[in-house]
NUGU-383788 format. One line per 10 residues: number of its first residue (from 1); their letters; for each residue x, y, z of N, C-alpha, C, CB. Coordinates in Angstrom, 3 decimals, m for minus. Glycine has a CB too. Layout:
BEGIN
NUM	a	X Y Z X Y Z X Y Z X Y Z ~ ...
This chain:
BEGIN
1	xxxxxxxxxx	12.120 m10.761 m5.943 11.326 m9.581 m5.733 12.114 m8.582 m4.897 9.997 m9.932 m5.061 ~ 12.450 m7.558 m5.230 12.636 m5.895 m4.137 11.934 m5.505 m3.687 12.932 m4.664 m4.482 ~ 11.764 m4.925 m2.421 11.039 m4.423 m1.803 11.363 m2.770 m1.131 10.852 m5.431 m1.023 ~ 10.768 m1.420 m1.558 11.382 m0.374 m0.889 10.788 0.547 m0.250 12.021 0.183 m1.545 ~ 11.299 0.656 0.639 10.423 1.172 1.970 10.852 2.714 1.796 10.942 0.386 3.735 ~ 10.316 3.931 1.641 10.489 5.108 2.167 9.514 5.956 2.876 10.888 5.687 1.329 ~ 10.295 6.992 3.724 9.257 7.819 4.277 9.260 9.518 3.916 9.387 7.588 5.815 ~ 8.205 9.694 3.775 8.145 11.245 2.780 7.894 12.105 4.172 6.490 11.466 1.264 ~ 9.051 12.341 4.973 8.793 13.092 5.742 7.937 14.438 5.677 9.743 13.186 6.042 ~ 7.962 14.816 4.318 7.050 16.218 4.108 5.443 15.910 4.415 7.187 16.820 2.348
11	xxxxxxxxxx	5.213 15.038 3.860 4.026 14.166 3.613 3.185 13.652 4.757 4.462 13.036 2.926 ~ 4.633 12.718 5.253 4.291 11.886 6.705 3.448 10.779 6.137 3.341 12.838 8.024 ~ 3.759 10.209 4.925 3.080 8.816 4.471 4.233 7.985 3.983 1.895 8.972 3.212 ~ 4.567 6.723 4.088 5.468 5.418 3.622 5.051 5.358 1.711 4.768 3.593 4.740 ~ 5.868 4.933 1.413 5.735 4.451 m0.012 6.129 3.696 m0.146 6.035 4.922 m0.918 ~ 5.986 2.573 m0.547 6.207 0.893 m0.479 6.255 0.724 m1.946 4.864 m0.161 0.327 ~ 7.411 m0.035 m3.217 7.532 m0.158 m4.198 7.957 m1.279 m4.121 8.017 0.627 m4.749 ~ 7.217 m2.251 m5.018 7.537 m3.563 m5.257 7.766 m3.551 m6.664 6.518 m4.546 m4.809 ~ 8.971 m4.784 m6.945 9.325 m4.741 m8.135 10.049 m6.551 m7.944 10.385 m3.196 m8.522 ~ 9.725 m6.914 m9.340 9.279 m8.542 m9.856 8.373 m8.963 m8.763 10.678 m9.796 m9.989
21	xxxxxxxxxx	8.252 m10.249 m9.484 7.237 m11.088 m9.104 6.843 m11.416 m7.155 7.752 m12.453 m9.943 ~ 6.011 m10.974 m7.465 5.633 m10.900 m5.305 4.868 m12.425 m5.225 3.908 m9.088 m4.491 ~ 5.199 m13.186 m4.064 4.843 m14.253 m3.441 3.731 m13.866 m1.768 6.424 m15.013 m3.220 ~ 2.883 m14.813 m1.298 2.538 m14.355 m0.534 2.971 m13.751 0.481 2.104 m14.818 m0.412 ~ 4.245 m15.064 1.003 5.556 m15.080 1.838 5.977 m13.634 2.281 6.780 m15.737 0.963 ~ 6.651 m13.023 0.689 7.045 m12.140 0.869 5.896 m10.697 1.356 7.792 m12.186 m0.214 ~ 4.916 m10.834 1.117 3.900 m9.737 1.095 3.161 m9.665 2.407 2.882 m9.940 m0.057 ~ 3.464 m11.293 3.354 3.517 m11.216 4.607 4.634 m10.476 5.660 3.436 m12.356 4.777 ~ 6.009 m10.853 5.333 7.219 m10.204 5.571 7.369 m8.302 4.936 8.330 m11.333 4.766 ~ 6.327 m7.876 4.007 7.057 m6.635 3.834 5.834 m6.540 4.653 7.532 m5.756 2.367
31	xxxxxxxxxx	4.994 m6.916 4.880 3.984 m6.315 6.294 4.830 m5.864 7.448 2.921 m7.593 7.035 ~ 5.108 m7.090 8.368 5.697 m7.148 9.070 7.114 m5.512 9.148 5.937 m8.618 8.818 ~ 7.304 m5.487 8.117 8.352 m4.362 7.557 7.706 m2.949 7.824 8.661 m4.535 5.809 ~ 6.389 m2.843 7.343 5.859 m1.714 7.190 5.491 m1.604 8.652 4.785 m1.617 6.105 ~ 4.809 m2.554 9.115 4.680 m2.457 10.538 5.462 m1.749 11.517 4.715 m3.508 10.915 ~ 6.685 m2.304 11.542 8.073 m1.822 12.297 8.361 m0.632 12.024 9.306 m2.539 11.992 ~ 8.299 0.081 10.639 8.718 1.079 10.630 7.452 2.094 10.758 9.561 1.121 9.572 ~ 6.089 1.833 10.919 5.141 2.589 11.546 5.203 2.773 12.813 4.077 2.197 11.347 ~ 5.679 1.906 13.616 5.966 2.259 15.049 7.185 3.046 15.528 6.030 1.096 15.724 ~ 8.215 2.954 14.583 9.566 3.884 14.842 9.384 5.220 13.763 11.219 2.868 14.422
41	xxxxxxxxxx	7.662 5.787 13.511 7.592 6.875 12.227 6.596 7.934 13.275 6.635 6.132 10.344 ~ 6.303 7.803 13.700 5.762 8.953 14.756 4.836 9.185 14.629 6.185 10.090 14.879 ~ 3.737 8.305 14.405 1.966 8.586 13.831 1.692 8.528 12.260 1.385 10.306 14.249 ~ 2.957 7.883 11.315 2.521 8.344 9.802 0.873 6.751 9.861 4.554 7.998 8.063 ~ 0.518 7.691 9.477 m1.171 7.155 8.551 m1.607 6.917 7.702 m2.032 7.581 8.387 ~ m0.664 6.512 6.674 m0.839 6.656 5.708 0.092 6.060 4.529 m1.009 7.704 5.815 ~ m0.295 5.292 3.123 1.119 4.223 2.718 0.691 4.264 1.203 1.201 2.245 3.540 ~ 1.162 4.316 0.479 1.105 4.406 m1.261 1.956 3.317 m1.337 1.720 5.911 m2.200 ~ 1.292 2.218 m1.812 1.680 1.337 m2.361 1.827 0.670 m3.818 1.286 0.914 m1.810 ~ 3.159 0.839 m4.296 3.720 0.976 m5.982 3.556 m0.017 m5.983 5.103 1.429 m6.628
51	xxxxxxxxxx	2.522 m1.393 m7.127 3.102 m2.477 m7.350 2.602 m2.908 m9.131 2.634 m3.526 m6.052 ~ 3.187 m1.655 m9.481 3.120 m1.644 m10.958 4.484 m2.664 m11.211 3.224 0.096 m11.690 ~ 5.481 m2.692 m11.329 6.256 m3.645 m11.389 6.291 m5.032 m10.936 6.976 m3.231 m11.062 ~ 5.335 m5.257 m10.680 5.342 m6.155 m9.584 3.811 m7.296 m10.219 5.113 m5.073 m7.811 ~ 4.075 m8.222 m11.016 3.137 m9.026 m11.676 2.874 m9.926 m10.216 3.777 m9.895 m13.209 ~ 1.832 m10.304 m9.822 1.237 m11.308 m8.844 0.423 m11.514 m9.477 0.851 m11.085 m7.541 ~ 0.763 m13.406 m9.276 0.437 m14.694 m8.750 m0.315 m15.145 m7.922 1.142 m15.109 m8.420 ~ m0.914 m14.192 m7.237 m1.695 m14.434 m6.139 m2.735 m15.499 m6.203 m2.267 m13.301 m5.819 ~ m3.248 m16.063 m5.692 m4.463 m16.877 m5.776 m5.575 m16.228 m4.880 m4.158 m18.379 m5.321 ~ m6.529 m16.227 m5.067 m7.852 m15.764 m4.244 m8.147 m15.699 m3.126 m8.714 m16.257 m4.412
61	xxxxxxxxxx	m7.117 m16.685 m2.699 m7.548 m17.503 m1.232 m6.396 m16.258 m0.640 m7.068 m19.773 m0.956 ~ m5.221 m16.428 m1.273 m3.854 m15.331 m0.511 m4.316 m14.050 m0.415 m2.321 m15.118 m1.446 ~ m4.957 m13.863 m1.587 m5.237 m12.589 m1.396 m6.084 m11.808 m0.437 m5.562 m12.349 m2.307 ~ m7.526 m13.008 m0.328 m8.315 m12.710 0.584 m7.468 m12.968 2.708 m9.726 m13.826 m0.019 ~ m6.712 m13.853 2.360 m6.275 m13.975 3.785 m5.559 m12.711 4.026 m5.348 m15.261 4.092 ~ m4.659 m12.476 3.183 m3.482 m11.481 3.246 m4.110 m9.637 3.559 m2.588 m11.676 1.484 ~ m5.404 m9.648 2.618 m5.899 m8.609 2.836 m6.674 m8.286 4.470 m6.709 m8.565 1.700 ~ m7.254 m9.684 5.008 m7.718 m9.671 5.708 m7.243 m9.167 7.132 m8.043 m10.514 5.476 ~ m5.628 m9.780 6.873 m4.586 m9.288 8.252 m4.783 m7.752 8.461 m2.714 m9.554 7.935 ~ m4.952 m6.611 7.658 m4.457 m5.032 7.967 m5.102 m4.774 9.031 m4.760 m3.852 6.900
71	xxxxxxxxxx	m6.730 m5.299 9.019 m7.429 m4.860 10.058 m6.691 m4.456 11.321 m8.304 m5.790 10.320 ~ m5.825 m6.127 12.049 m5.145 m6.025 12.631 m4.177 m6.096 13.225 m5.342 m6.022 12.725 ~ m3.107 m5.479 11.944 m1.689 m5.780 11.914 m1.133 m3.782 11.697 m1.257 m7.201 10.267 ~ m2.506 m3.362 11.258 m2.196 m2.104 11.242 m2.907 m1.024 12.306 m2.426 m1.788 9.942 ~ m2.406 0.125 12.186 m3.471 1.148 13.217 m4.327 1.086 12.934 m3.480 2.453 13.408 ~ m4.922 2.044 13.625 m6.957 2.032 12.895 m6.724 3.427 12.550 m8.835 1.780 14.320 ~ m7.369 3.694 11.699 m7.363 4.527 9.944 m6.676 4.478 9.823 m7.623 5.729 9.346 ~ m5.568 3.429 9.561 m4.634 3.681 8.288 m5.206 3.837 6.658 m3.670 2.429 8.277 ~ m4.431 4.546 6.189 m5.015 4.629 4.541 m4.207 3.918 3.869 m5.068 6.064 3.765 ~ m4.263 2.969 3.279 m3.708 2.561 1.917 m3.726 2.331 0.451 m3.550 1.966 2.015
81	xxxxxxxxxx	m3.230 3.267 m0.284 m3.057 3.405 m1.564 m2.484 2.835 m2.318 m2.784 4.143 m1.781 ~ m3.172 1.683 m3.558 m2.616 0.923 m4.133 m2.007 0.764 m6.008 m3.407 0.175 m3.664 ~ m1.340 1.147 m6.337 m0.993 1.290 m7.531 m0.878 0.299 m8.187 m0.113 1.854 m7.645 ~ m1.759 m0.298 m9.421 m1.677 m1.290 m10.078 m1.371 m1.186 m11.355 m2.574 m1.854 m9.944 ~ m0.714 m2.403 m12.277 m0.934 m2.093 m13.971 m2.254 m2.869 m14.003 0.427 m2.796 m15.254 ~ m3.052 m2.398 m15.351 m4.236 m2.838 m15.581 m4.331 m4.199 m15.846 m4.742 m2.182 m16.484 ~ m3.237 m4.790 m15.967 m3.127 m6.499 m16.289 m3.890 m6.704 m14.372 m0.704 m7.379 m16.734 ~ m3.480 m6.150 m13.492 m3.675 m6.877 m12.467 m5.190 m6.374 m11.676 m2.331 m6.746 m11.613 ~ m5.631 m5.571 m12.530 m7.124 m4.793 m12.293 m7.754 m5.371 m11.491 m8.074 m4.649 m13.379 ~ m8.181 m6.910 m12.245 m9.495 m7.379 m11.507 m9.009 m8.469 m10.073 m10.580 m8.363 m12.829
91	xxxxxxxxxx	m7.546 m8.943 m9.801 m7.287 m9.066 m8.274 m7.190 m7.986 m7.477 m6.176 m9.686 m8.008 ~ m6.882 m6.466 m7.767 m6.611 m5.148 m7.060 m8.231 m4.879 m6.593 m5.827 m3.804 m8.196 ~ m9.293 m4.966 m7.432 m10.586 m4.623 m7.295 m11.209 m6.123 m6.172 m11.329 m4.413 m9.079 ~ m10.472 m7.171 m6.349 m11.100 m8.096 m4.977 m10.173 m7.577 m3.689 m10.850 m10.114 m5.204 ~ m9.152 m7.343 m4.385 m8.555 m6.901 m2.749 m9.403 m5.532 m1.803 m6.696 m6.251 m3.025 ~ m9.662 m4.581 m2.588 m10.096 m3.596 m2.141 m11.587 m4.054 m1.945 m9.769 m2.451 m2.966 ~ m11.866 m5.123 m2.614 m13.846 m5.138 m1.908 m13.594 m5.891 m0.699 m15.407 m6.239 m3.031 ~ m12.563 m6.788 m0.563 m12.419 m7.140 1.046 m11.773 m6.083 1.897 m11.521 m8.446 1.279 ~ m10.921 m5.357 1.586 m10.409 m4.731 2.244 m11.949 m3.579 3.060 m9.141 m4.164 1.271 ~ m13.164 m3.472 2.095 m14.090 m2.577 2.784 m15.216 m3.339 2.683 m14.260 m1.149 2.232
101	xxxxxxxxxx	m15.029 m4.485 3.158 m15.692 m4.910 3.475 m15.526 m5.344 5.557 m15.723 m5.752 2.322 ~ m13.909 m5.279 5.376 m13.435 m5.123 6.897 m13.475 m4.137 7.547 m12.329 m5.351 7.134 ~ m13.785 m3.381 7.022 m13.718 m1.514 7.398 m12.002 m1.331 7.506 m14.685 m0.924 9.414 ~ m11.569 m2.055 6.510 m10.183 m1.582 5.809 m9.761 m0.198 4.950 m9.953 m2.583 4.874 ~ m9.205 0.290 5.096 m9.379 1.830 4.516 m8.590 1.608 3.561 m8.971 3.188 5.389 ~ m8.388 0.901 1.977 m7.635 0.818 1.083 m8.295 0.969 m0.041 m6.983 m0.147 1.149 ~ m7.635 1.609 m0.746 m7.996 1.853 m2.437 m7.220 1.316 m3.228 m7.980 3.212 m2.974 ~ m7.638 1.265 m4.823 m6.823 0.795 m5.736 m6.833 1.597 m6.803 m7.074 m0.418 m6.055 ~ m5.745 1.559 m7.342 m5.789 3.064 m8.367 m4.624 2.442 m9.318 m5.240 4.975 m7.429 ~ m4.720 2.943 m10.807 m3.805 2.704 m12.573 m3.021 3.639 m12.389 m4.647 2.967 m14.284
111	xxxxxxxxxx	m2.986 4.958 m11.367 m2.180 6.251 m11.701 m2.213 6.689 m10.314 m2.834 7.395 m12.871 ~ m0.543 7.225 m10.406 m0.141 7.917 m8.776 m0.973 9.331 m8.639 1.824 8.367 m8.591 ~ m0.976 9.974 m9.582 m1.764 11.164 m8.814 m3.354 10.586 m8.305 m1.963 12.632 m10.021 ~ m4.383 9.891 m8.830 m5.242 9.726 m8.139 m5.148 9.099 m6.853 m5.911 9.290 m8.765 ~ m3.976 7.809 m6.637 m3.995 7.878 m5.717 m3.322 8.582 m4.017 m4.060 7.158 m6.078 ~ m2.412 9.682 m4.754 m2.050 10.643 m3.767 m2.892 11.353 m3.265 m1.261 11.395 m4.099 ~ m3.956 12.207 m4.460 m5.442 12.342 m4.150 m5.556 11.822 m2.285 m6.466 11.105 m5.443 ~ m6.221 10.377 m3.364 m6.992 10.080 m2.078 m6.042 10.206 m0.531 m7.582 8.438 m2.291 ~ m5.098 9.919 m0.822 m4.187 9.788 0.365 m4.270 11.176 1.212 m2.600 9.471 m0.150 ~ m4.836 12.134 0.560 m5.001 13.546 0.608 m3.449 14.290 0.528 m5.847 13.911 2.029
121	xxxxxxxxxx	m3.310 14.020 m0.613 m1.531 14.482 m0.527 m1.648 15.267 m1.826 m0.067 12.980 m0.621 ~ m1.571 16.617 m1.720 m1.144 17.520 m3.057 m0.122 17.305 m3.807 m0.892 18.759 m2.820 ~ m0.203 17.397 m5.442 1.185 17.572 m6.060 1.989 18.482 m5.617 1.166 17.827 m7.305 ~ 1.654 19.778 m5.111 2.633 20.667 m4.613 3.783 20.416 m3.232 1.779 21.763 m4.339 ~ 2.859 19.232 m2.386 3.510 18.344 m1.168 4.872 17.433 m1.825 2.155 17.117 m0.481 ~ 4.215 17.113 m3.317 5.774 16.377 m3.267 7.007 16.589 m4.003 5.683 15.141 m3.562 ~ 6.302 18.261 m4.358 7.461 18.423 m5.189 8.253 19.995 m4.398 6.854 18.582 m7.075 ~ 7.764 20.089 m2.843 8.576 20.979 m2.155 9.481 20.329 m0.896 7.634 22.068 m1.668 ~ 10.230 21.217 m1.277 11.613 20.519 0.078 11.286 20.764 1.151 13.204 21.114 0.204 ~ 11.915 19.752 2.134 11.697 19.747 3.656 12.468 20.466 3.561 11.795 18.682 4.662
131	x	11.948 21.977 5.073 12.911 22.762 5.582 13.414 22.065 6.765 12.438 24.101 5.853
């Protein structure tokens, strides 16, 4: 599995792209990742998470533990935006009913513009240059 971390300084939100097969392991460790680099990012709030490439294996139980950590492994309101292929629909839709069911602020979304949307991020935000 790859894992890629960027920050859209225009934006001020992380984009996290996973690509092959994700393990829990690893989805604990790119936490840990995102973590670190939220504390060295200067208040970003915010994370679009690509895992259209990215077929999981997950089991119910990982998913529910794994989702359960953001509460408090992350700030409070963080937003997270989740990009799925429709093969992985109906684990993306349990993640997000636990996720608000914690007063987790995460969505799940088939397409990046809806979920930039929510992230409250305009198409015009990502297609102008930092001065």
């Amino acid at each position: 599995m790859a894992f890629f971390l960027e920050k859209a300084e225009d934006s001020r939100y992380l984009r996290l792209t996973f690509e092959g097969s994700v393990t829990i392991k690893e989805l604990v460790q790119n936490q840990t990742a995102l973590k670190m680099s939220l504390s060295e990012s200067d208040g970003y709030k915010k994370a679009l998470v690509d895992m259209r490439k990215a077929p999981s294996a997950l089991s119910g139980i990982d998913i529910h533990q794994f989702v359960s950590t953001h509460k408090k492994e992350l700030p409070p309101g963080f937003l997270i935006a989740v990009i799925v292929e429709p093969d992985n629909w109906a684990a993306a839709i349990f993640a997000e009913n636990i996720a608000q069911n914690r007063g987790i602020y995460m969505r799940v979304f088939r397409d990046e513009m809806h979920a930039l949307a929510w992230l409250g991020i305009s198409d015009e935000e990502q297609h102008t240059p930092a001065l």
